[in-house]
C-alpha positions in Angstrom: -5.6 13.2 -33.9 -3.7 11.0 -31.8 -6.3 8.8 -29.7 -6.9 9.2 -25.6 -4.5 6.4 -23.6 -6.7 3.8 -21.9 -6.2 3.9 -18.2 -7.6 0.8 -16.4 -8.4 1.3 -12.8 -10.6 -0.5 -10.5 -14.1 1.6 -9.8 -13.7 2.5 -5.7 -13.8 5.9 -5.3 -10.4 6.1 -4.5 -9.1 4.1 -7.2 -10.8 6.2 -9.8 -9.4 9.1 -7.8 -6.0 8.3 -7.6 -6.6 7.4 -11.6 -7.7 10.4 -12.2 -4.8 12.3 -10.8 -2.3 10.5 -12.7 -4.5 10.7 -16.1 -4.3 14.6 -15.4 -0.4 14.9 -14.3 0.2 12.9 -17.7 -1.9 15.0 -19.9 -0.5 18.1 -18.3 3.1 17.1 -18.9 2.8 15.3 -22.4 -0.3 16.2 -23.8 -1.8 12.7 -24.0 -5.9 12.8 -24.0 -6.2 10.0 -21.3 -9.7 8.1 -20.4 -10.4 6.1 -17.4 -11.4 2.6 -18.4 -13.4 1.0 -15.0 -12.3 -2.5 -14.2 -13.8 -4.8 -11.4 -11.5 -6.9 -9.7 -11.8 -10.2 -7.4 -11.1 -8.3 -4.7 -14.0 -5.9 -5.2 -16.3 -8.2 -5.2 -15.2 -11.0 -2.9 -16.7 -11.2 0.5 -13.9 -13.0 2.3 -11.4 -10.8 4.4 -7.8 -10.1 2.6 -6.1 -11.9 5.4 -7.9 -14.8 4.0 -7.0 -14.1 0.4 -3.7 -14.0 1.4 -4.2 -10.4 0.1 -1.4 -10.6 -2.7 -2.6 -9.3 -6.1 -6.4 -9.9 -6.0 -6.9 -5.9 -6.6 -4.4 -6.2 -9.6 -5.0 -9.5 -11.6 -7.7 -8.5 -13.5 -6.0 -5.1 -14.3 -3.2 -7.2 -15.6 -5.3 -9.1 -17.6 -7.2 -6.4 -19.3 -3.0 -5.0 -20.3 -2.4 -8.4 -21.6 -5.7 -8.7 -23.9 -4.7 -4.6 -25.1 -7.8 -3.8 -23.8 -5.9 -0.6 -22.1 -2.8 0.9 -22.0 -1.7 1.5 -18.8 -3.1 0.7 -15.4 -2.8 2.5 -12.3 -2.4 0.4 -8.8 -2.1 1.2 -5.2 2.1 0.4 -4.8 1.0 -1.8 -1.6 -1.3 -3.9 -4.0 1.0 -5.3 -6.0 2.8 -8.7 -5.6 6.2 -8.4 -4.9 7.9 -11.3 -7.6 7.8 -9.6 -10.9 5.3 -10.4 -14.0 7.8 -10.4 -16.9 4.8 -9.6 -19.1 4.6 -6.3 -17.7 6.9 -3.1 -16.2 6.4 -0.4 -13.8 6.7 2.4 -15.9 6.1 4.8 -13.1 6.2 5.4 -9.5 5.2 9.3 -8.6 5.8 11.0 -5.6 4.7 9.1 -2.5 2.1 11.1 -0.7 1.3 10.6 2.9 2.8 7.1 4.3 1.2 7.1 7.5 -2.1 5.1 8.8 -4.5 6.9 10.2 -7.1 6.9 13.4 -10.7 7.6 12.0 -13.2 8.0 14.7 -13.6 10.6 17.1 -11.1 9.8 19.4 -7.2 9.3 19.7 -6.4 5.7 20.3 -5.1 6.8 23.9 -8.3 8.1 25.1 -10.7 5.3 23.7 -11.8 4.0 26.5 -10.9 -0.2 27.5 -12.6 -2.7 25.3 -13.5 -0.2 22.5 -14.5 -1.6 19.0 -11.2 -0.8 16.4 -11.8 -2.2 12.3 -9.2 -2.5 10.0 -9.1 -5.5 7.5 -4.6 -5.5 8.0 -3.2 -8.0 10.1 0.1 -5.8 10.4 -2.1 -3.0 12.1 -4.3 -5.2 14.3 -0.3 -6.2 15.5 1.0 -2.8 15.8 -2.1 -1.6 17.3 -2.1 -4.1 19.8 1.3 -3.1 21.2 -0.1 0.1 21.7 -3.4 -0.5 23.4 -3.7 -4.2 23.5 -6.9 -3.7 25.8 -8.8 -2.3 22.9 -11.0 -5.2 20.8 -9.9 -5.6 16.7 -12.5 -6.5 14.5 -11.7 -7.3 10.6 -13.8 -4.8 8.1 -14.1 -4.4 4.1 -15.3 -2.5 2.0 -14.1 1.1 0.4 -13.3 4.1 3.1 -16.8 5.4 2.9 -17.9 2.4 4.3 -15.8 1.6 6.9 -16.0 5.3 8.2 -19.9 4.7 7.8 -19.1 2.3 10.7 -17.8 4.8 13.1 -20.6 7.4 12.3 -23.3 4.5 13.0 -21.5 3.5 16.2 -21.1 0.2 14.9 -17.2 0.4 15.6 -15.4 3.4 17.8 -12.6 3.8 15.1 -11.2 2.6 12.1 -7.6 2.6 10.8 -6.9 3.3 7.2 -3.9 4.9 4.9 -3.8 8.7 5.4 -3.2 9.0 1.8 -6.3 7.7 0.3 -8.2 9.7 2.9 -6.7 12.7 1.5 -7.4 11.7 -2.0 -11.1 11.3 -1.2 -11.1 14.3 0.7 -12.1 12.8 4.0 -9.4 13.6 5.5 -11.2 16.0 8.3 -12.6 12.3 9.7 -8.5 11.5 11.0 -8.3 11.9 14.8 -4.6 10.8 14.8 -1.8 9.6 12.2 0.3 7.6 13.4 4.0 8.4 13.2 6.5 5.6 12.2 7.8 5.1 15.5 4.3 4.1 16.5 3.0 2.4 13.2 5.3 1.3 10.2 3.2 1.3 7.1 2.9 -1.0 4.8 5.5 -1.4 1.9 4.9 1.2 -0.3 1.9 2.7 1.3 1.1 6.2 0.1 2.6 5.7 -3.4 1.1 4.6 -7.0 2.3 2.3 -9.1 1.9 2.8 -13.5 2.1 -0.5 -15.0 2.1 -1.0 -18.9 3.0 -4.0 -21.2 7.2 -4.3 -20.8 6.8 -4.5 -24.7 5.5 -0.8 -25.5 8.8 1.2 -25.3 6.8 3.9 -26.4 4.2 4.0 -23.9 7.1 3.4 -20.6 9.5 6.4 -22.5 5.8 8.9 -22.2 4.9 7.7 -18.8 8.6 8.0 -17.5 7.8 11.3 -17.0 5.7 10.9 -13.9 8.5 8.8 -12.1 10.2 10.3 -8.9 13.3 8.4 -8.3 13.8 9.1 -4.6 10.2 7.4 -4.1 10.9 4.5 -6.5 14.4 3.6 -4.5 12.2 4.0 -0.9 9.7 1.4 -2.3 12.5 -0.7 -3.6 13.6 -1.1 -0.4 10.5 -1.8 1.4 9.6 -4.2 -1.1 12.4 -6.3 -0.9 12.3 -6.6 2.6 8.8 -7.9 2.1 10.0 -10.1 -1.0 12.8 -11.3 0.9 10.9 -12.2 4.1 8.6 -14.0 1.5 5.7 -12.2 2.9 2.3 -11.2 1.5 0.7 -7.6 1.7 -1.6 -9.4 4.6 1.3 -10.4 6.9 2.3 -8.2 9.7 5.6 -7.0 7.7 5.8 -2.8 7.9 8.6 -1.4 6.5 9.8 2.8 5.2 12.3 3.9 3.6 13.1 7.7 2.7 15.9 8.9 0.5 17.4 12.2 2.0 19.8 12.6 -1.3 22.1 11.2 0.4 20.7 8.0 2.0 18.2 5.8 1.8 17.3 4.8 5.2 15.0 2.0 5.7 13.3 0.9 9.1 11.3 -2.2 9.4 9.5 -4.6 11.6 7.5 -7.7 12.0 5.0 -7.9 14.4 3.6 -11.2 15.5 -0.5 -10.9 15.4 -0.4 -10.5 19.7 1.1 -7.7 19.7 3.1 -9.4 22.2 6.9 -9.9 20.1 8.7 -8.1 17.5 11.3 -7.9 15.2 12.5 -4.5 14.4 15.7 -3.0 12.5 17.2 -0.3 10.5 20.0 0.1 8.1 21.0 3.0 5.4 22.2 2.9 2.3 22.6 4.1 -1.1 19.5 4.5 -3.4 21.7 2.8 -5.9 21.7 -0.6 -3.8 17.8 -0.2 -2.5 17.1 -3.6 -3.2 20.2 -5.3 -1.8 19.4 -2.5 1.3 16.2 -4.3 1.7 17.2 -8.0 1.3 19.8 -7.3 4.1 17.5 -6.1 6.7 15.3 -9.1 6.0 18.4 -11.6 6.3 19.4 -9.6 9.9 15.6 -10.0 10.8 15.4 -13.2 9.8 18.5 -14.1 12.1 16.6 -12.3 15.1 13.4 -15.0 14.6 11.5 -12.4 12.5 10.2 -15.5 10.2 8.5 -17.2 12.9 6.3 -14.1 14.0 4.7 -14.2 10.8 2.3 -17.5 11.3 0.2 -18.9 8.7 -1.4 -15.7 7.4 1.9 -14.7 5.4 1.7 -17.5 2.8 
């Protein structure tokens, strides 16, 4: 009997959730037994806020390790986790179908009708920016902490709303808490925001040819493109740097904008493409940005 792949994940809720989907798409399309294999990361257990961290790879170093040592197979991330400059050491076997890209309002308002000076957390600096364009008489506070938590705050009245990814709200099935998703025209998301990344050794041919199967290739080429905007802008996940990109079938569209933490200036551009040429798509639009003054919104928290 062939033995279950080892799937490391961090132990959030939504980690082991989002895990747990991909263990059972795999199974169902291969037949691979696959067991979940909890890992705690610095970023779990760290008190400091991710802006501080510089928020680049904390949830995903220790998951990395644990592929080097062979202690699992295969590792699942959130896409907007993971460092942009490759780790030769290691491929990204698979990128399913995004789910929802938007952020999300929790709280029991829309962010139009909270009243002046209300109490919004969310631990992203590229929210706090977009957000503030919005309603910049509204007060941002940082948070951390998994979603149960930070929605714990609205429910105790400690903050009137929080903002978080629609996606994993809808993994954890809390997705009755949203007042409002914001569309993109409102709030870009994050580089690769609603989509998982499978990472395996770039060594095990056999392991990347089995979990192949769960890749969607319009996804991959819209994250492609995000990411390299972010790459290119040489920006962490904690800079205020949203970018989306959606492949029609025809084109690859990409939108994105940097925000400086004010709310007060921006930087925002689209171009389309081929899906072929996502990455040069997304290095573009940072060069164009870059000539606009994009790099000097981004102040210390980008590095």
């Amino acid at each position: 009997m062939t033995a279950a792949l080892r799937l490391g994940t961090r132990r959030s809720l939504m980690a082991t959730t989002q895990s747990q989907m991909v263990a059972d798409w795999l199974t169902a399309a291969t037949g691979r037994a696959v067991e979940l294999v909890g890992v705690t990361t610095f970023g779990d257990v760290t008190k400091a806020h991710l802006a501080q961290l510089g928020g680049t790879g904390v949830f995903v170093s220790a998951l990395r390790d644990k592929l080097v040592e062979g202690e699992i197979d295969f590792a699942v991330h959130s896409l907007k986790d993971l460092p942009t400059a490759p780790d030769e050491r290691l491929t990204l076997a698979a990128i399913p179908a995004r789910h929802d890209h938007r952020d999300a309002l929790v709280g029991p308002l829309k962010l139009a009708d909270l009243c002046s000076g209300a109490v919004v957390g969310t631990g992203s600096p590229r929210r706090v920016a977009q957000l503030k364009m919005l309603r910049p008489d509204l007060t941002y506070v940082p948070i951390r902490g998994n979603a149960d938590t930070r929605i714990a705050k609205v429910h105790s009245g400690e903050l009137d709303a929080v903002v978080l990814a629609a996606a994993g709200l809808f993994r954890i099935g809390r997705d009755d808490e949203i007042a409002q998703t914001f569309e993109v025209e409102e709030m870009l998301p994050a580089p690769g925001q609603g989509a998982l990344a499978v990472e395996c050794l770039a060594g095990r041919t056999d392991l990347i040819e089995l979990l192949g199967v769960l890749d969607d290739p319009k996804t991959r080429a819209a994250v492609t493109a995000e990411r390299a905007v972010l790459a290119a802008l040489e920006a962490g996940c904690a800079a205020p740097v949203g970018a989306f990109a959606v492949d029609d079938g025809h084109t690859l569209n990409l939108t994105a904008t940097v925000v400086d933490v004010d709310g007060r200036r921006a930087v925002r551009k689209s171009t389309a493409g081929t899906s072929a040429s996502a990455m040069e798509l997304g290095r573009d639009l940072a060069s164009a940005m870059i000539a606009e003054g994009a790099d000097t919104l981004m102040g210390e928290q980008s590095h």
